[in-house]
PyMOL Python script that loads the backbone (N, CA, C, O; Angstrom):
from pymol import cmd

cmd.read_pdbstr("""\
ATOM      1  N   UNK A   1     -12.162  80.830  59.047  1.00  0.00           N
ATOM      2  CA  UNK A   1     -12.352  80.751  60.477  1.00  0.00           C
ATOM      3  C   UNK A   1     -11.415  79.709  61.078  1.00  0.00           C
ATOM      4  O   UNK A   1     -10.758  79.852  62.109  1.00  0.00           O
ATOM      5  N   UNK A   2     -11.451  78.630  60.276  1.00  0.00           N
ATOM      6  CA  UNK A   2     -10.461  77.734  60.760  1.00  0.00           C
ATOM      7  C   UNK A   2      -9.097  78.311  61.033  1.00  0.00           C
ATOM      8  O   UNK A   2      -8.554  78.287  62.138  1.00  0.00           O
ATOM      9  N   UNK A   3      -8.540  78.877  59.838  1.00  0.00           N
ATOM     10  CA  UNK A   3      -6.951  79.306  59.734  1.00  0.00           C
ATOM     11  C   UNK A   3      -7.259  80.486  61.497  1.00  0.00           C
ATOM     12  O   UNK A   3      -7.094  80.121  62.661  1.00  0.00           O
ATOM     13  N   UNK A   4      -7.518  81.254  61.210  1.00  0.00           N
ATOM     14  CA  UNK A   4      -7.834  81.819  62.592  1.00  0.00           C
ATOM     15  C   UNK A   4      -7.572  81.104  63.934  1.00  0.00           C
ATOM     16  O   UNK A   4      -6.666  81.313  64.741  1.00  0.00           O
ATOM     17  N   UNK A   5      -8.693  80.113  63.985  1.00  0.00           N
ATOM     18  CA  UNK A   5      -8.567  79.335  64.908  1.00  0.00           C
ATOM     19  C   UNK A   5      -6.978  78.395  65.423  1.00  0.00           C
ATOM     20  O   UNK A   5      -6.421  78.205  66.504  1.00  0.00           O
ATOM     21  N   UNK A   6      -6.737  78.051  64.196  1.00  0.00           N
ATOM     22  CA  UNK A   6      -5.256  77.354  64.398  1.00  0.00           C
ATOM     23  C   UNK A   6      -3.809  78.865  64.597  1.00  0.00           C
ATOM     24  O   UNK A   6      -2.837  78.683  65.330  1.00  0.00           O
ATOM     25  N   UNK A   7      -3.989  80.067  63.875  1.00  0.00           N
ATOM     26  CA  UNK A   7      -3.160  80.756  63.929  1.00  0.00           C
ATOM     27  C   UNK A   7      -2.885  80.953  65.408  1.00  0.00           C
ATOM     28  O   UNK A   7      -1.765  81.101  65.899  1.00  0.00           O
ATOM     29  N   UNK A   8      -4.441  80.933  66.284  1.00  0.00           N
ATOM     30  CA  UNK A   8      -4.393  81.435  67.709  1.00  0.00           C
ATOM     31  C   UNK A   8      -3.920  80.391  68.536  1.00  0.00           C
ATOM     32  O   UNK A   8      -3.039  80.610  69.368  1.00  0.00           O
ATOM     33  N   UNK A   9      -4.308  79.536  68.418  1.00  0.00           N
ATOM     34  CA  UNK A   9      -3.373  78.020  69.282  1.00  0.00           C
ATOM     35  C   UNK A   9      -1.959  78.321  69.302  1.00  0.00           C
ATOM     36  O   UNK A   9      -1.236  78.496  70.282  1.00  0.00           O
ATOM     37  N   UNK A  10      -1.538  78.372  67.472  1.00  0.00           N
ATOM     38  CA  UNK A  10       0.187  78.136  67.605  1.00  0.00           C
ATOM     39  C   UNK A  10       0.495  79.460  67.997  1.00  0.00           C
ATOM     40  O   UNK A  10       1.608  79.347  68.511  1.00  0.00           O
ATOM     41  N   UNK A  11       0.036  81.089  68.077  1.00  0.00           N
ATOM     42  CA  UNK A  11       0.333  82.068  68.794  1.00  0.00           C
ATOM     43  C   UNK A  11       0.332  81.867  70.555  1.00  0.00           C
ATOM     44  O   UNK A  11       1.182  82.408  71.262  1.00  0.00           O
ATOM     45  N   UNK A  12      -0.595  81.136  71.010  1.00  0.00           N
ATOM     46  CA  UNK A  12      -0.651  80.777  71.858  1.00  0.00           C
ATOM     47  C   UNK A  12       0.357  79.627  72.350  1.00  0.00           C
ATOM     48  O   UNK A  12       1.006  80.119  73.273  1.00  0.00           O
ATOM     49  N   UNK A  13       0.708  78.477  72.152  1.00  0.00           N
ATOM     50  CA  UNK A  13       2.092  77.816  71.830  1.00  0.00           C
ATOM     51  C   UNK A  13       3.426  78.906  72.146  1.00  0.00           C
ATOM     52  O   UNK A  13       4.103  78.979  73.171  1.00  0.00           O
ATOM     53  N   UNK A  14       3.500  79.474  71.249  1.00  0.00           N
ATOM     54  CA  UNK A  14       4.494  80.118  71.085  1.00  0.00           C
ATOM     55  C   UNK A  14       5.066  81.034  72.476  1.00  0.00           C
ATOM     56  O   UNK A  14       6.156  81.150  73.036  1.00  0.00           O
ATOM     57  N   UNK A  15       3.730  81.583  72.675  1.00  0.00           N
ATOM     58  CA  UNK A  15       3.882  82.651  73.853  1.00  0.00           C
ATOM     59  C   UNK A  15       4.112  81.904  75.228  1.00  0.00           C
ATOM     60  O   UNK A  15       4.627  82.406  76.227  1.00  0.00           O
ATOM     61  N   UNK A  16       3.630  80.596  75.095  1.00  0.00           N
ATOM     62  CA  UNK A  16       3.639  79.905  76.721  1.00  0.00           C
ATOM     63  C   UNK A  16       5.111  79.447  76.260  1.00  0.00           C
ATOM     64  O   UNK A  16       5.787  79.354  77.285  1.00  0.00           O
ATOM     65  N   UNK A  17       5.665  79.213  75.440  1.00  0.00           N
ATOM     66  CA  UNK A  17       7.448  78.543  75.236  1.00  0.00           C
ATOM     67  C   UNK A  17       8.237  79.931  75.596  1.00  0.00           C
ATOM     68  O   UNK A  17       9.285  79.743  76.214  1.00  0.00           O
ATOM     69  N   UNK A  18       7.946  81.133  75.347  1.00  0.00           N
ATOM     70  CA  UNK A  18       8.760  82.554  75.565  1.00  0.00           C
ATOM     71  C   UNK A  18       8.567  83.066  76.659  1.00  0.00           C
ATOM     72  O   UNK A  18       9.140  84.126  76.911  1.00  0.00           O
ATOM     73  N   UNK A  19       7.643  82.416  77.689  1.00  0.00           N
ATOM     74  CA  UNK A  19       7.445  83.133  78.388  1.00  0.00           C
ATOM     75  C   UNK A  19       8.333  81.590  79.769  1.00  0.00           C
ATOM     76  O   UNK A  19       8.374  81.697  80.994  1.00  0.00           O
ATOM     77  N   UNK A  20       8.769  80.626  79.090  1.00  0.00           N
ATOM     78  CA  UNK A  20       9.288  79.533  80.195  1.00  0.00           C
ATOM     79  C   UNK A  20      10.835  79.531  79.978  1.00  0.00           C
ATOM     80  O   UNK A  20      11.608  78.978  80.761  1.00  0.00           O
ATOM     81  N   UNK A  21      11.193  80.149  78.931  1.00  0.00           N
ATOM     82  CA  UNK A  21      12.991  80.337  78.794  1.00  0.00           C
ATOM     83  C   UNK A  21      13.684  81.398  79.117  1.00  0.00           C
ATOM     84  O   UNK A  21      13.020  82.372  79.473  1.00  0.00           O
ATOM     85  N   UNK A  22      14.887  81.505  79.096  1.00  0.00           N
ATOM     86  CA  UNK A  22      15.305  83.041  79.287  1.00  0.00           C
ATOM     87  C   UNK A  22      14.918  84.003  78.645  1.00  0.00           C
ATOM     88  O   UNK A  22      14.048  83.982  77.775  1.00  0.00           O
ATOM     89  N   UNK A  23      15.717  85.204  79.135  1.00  0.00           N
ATOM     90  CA  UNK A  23      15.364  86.435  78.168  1.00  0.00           C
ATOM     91  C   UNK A  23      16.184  86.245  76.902  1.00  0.00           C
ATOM     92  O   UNK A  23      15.919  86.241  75.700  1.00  0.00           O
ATOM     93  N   UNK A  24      17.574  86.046  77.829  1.00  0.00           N
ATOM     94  CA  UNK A  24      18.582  85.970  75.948  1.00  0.00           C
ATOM     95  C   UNK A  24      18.329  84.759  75.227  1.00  0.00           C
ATOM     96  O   UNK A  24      18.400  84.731  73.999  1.00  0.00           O
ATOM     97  N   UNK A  25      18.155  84.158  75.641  1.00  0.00           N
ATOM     98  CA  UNK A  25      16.977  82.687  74.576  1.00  0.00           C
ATOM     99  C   UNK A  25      16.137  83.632  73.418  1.00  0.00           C
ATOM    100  O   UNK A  25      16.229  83.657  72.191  1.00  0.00           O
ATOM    101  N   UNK A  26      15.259  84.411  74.393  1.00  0.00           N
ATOM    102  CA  UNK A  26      13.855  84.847  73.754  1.00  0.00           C
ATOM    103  C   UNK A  26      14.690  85.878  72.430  1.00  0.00           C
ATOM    104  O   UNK A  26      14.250  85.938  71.282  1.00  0.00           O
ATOM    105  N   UNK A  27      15.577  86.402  72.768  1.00  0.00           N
ATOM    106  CA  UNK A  27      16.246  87.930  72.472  1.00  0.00           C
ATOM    107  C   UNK A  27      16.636  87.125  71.315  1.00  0.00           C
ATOM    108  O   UNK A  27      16.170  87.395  70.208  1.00  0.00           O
ATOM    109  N   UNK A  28      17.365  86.262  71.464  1.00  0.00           N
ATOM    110  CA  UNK A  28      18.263  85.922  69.835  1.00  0.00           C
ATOM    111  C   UNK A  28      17.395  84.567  69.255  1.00  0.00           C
ATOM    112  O   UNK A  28      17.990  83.649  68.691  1.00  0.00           O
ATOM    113  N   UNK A  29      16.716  84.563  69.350  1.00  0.00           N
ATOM    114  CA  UNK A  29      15.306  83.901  69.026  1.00  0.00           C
ATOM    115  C   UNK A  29      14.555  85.076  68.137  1.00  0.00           C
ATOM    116  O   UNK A  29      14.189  84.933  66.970  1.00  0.00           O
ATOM    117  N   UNK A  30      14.431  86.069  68.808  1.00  0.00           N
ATOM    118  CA  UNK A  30      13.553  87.437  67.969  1.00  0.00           C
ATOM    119  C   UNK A  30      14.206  87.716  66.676  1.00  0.00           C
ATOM    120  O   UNK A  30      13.738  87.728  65.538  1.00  0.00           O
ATOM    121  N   UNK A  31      15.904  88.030  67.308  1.00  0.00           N
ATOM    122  CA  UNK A  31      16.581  88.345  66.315  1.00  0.00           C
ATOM    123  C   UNK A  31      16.418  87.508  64.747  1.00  0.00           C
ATOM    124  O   UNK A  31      16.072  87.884  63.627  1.00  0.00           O
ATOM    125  N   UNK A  32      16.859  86.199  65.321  1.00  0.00           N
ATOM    126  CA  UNK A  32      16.963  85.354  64.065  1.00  0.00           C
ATOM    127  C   UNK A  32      15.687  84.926  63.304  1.00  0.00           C
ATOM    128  O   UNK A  32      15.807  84.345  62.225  1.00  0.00           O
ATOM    129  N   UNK A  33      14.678  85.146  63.737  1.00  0.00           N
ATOM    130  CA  UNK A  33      13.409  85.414  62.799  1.00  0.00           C
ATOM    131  C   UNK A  33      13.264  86.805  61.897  1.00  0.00           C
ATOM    132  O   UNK A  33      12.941  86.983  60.722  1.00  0.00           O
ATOM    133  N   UNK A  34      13.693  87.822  63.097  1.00  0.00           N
ATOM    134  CA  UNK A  34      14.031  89.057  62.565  1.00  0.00           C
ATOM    135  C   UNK A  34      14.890  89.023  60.972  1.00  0.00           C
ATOM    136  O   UNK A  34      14.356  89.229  59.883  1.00  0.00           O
ATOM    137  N   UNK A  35      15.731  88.838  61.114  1.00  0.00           N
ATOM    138  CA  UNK A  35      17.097  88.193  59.634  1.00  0.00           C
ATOM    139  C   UNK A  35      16.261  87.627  58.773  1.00  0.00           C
ATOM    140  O   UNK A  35      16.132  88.015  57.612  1.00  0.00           O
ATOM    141  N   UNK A  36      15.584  86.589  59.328  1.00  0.00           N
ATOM    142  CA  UNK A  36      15.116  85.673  58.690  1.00  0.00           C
ATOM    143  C   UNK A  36      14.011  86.232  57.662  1.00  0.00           C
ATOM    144  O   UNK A  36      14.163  86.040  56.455  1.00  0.00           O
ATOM    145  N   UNK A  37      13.030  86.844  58.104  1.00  0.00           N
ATOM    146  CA  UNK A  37      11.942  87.923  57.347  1.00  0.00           C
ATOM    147  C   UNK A  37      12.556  89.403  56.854  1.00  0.00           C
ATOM    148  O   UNK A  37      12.039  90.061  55.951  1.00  0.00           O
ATOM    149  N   UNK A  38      13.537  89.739  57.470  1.00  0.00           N
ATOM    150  CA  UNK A  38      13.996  90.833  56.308  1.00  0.00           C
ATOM    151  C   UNK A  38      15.264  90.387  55.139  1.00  0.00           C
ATOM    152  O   UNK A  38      15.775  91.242  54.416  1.00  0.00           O
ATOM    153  N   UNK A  39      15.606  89.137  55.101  1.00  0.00           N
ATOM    154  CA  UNK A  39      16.371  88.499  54.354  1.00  0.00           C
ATOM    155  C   UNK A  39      15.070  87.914  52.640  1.00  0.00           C
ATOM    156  O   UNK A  39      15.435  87.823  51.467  1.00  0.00           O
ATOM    157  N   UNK A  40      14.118  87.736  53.020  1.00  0.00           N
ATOM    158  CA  UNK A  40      13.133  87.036  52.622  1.00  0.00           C
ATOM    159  C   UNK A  40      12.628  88.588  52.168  1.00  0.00           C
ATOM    160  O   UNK A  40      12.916  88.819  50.994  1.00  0.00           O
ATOM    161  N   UNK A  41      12.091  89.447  52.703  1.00  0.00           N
ATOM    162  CA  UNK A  41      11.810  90.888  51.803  1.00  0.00           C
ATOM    163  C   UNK A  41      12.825  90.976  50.351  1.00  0.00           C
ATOM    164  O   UNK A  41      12.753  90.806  49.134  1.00  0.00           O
ATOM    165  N   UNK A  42      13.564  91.273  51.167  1.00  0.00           N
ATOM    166  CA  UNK A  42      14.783  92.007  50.375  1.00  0.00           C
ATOM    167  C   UNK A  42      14.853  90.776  48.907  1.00  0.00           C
ATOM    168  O   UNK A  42      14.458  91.176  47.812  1.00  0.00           O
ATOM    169  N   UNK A  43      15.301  89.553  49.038  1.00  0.00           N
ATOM    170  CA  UNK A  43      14.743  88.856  48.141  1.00  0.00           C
ATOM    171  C   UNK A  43      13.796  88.969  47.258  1.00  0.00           C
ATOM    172  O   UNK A  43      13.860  88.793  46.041  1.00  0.00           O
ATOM    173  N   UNK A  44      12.831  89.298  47.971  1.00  0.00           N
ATOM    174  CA  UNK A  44      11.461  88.835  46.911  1.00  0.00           C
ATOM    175  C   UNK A  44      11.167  90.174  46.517  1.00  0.00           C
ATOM    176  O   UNK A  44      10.320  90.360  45.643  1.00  0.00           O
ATOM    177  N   UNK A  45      11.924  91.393  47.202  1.00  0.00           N
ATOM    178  CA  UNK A  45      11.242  92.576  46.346  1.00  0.00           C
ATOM    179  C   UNK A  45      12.550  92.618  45.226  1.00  0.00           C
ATOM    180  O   UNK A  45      12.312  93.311  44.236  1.00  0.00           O
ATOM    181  N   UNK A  46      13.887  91.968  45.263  1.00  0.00           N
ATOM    182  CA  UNK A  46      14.480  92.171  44.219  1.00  0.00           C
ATOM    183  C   UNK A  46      14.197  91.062  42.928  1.00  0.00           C
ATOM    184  O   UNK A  46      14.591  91.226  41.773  1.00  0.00           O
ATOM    185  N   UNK A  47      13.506  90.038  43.378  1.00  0.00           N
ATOM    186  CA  UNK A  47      13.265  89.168  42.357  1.00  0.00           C
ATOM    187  C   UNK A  47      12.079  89.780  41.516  1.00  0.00           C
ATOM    188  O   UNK A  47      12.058  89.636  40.294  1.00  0.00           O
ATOM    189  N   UNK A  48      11.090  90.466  42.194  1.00  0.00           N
ATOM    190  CA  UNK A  48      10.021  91.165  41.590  1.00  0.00           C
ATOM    191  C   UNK A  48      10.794  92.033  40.420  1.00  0.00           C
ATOM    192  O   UNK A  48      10.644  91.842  39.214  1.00  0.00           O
ATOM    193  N   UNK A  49      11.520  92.875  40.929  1.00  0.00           N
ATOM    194  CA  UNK A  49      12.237  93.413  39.674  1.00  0.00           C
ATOM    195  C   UNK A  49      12.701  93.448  38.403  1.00  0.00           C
ATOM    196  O   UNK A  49      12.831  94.281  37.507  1.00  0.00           O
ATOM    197  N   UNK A  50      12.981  91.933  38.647  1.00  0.00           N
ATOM    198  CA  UNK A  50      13.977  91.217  37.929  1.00  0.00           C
ATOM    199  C   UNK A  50      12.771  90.277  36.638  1.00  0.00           C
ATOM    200  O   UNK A  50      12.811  90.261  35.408  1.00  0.00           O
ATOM    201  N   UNK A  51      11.740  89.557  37.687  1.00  0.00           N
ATOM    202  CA  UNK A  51      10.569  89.450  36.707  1.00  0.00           C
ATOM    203  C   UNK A  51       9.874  90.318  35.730  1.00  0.00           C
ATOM    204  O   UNK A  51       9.303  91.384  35.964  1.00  0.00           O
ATOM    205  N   UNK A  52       9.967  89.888  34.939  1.00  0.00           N
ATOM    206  CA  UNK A  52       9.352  90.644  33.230  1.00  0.00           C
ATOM    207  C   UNK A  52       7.480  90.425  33.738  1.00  0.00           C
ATOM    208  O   UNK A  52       6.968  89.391  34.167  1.00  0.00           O
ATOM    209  N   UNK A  53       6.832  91.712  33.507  1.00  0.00           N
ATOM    210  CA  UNK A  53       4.956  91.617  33.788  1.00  0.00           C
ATOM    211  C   UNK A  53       4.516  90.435  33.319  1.00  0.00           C
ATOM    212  O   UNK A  53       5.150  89.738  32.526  1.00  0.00           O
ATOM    213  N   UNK A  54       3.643  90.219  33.692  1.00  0.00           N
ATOM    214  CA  UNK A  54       2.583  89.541  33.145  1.00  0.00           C
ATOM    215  C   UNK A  54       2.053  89.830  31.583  1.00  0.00           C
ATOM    216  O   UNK A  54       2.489  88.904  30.900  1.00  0.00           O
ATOM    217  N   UNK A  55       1.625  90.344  31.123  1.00  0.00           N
ATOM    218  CA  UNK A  55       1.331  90.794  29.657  1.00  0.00           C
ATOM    219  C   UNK A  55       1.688  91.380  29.156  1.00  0.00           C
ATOM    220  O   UNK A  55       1.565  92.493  29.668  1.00  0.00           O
ATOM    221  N   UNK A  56       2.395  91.406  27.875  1.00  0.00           N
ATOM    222  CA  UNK A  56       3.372  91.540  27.067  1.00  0.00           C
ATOM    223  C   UNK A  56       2.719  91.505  25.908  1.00  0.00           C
ATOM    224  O   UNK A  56       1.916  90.605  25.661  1.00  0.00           O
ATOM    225  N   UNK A  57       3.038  92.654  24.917  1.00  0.00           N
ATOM    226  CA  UNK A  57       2.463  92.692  23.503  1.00  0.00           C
ATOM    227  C   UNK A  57       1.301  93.436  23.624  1.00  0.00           C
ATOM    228  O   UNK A  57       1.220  93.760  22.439  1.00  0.00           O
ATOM    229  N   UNK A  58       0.571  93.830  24.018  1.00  0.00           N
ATOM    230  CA  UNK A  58      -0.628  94.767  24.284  1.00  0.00           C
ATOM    231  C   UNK A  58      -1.594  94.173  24.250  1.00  0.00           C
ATOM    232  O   UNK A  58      -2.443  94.806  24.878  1.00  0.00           O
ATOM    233  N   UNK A  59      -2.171  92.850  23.680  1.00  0.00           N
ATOM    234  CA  UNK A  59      -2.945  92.636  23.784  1.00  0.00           C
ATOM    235  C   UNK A  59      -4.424  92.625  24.896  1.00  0.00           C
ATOM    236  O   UNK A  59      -4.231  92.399  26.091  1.00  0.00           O
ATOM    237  N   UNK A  60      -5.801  92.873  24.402  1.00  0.00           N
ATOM    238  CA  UNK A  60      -6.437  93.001  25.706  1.00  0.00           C
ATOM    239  C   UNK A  60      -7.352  91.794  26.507  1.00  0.00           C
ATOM    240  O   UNK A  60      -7.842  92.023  27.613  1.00  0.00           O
TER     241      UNK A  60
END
""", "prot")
cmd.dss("prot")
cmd.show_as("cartoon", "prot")
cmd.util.cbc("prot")
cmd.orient("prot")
């Protein structure tokens, strides 16, 4: 409940700062989070790959 509570403040934060700057502020602001989280996918689904499972040898 807590995490909730704080997620909605800094959503709230966020939206009163985007809504007091420009548009192309806001625009390449989107973008570069945008990069930023599909840079961070692409990563972590190729590192998944690359990691050997969890259990190895059959044991149960």
């Amino acid at each position: 409940m807590l995490f909730l509570v704080a997620a909605l403040m800094l959503m709230g934060i966020v939206l009163g700062t985007v809504a007091h700057v420009p548009v192309h502020v806001s625009l390449a602001a989107t973008a570069a989070i945008a990069c930023w989280l599909l840079l961070f996918a692409v990563r972590e689904r190729t590192a998944r790959h690359h990691r050997p499972s969890g259990r190895q040898g059959g044991r149960s």
